[in-house]
C-alpha positions as CSV (number, residue, x, y, z in Angstrom):
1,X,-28.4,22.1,-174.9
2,X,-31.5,22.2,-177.3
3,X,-33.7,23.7,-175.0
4,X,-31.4,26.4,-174.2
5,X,-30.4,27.5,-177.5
6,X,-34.2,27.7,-178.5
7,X,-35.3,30.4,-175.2
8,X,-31.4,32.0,-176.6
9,X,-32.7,32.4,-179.6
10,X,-35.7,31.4,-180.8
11,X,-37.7,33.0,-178.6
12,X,-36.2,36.7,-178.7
13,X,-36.5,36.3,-182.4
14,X,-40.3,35.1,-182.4
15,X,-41.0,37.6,-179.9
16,X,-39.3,40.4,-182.4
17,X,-41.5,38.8,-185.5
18,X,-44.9,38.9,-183.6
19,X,-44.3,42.0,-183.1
20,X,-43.3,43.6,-186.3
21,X,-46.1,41.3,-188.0
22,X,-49.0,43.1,-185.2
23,X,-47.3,46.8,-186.1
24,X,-47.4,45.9,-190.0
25,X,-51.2,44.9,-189.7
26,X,-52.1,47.7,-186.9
27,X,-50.9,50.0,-189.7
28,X,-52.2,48.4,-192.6
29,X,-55.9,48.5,-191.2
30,X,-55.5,52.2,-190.6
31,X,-54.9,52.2,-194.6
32,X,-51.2,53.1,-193.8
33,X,-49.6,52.1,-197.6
34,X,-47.6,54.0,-200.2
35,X,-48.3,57.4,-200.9
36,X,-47.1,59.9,-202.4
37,X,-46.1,61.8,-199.8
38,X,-43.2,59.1,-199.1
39,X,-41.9,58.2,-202.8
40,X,-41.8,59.9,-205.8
41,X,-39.7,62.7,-207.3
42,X,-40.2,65.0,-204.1
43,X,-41.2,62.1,-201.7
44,X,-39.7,61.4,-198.4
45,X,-39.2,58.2,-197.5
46,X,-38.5,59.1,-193.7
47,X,-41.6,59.6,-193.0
48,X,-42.8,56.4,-192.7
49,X,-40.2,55.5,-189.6
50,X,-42.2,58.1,-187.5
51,X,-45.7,56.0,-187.4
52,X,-43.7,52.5,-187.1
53,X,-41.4,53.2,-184.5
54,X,-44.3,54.9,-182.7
55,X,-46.2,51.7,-183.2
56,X,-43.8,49.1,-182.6
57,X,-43.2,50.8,-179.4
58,X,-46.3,50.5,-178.1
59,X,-47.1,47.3,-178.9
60,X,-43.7,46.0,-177.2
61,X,-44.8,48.4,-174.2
62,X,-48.3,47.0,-174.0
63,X,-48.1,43.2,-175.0
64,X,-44.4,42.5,-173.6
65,X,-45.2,41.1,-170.2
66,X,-48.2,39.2,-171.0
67,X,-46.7,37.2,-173.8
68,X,-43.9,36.4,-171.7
69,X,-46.1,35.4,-169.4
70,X,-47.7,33.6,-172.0
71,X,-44.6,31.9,-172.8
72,X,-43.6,31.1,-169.5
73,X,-47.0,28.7,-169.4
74,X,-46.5,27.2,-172.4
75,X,-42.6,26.5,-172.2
76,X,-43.4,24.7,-168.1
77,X,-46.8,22.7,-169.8
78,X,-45.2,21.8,-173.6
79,X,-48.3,23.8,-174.6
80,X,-47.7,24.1,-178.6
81,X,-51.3,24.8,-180.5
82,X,-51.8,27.2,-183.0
83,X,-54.8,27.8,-181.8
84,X,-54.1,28.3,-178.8
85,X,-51.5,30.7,-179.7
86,X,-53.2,32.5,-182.2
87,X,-55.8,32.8,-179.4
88,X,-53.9,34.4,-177.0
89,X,-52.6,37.0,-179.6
90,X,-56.4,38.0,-180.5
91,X,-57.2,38.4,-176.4
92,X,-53.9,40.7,-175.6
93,X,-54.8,42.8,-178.6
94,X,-58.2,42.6,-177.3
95,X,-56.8,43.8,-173.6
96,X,-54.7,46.5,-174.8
97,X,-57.8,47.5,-177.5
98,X,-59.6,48.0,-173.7
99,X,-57.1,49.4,-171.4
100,X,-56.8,52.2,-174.1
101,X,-60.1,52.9,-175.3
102,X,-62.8,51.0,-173.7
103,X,-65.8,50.3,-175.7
104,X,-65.4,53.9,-177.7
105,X,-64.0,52.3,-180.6
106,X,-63.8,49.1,-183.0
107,X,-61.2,46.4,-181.6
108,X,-61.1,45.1,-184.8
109,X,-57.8,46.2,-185.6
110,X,-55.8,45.6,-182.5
111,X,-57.5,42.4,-182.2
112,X,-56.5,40.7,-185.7
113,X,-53.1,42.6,-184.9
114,X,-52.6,40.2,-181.9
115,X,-54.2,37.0,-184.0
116,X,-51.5,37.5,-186.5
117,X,-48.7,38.4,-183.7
118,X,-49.9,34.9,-182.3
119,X,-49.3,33.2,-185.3
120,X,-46.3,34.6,-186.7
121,X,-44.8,33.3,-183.2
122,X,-46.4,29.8,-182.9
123,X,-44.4,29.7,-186.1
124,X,-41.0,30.7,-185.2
125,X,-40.7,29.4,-181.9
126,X,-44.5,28.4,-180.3
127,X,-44.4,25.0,-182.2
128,X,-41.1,24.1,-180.3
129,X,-42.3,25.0,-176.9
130,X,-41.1,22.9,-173.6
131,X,-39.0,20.6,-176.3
132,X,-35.7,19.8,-174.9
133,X,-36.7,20.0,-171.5
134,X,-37.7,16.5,-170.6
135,X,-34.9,13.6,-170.6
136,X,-35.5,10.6,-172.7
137,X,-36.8,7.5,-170.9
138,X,-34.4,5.1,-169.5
139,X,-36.1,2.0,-169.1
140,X,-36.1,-0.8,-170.9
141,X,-38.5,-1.4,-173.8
142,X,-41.5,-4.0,-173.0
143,X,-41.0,-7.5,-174.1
């Protein structure tokens, strides 16, 4: 029942995190902050949905499939590293940085966009991966 609550819940919700957390630092490295074209007396705060939603959208259309790929590994093998998370974050920004632009531009961005998507879900639900799957032992202990 643990296990299946977690891939309910956990998952969709880590997935959702990693995401917003790569479109928050995609956007920050672009120097996407406050202006004031978007507060102020005469500002218009629904300007900044445009670039996010735009973002957010491509990041789920890009990095969906090979972090549930991702997850599919790790939830069979009970992998459950940061590192190893945080890694596979940097290398699908790094893939989408290449499919998109080849070598034309810095991957800086999209790469520490995926480090940071890795993390932020190693932290919600990465660090519980392939728990709840296994049944406890039922022999007896040695004597």
């Amino acid at each position: 029942m643990r296990a299946f609550l977690r891939i309910v819940f956990l998952i969709p919700i880590g997935l959702i995190v990693a995401i917003l957390a790569a479109a928050a630092i995609y956007l920050g490295s672009f120097g996407f902050f406050e202006t004031e074209s978007w507060v102020g007396p005469d500002g218009d705060i629904t300007a900044i949905f445009g670039p996010v939603v735009i973002v957010f959208y491509d990041i789920t259309r890009f990095a969906l499939l090979p972090f549930l790929g991702g997850i599919l590994v790790a939830e069979m093998l009970g992998i459950r590293s940061m590192i190893l998370w945080t890694l596979f974050g940097g290398a699908i920004g790094l893939a989408m940085h290449l499919s998109a632009y080849g070598t034309d531009y810095s991957p800086l961005p999209p790469v520490a966009a995926g480090l940071v998507a890795g993390f932020a879900y190693w932290l919600i639900a990465g660090r519980l991966a392939g728990t709840g799957f296994r049944a406890a032992p039922t022999s007896p202990a040695p004597e």
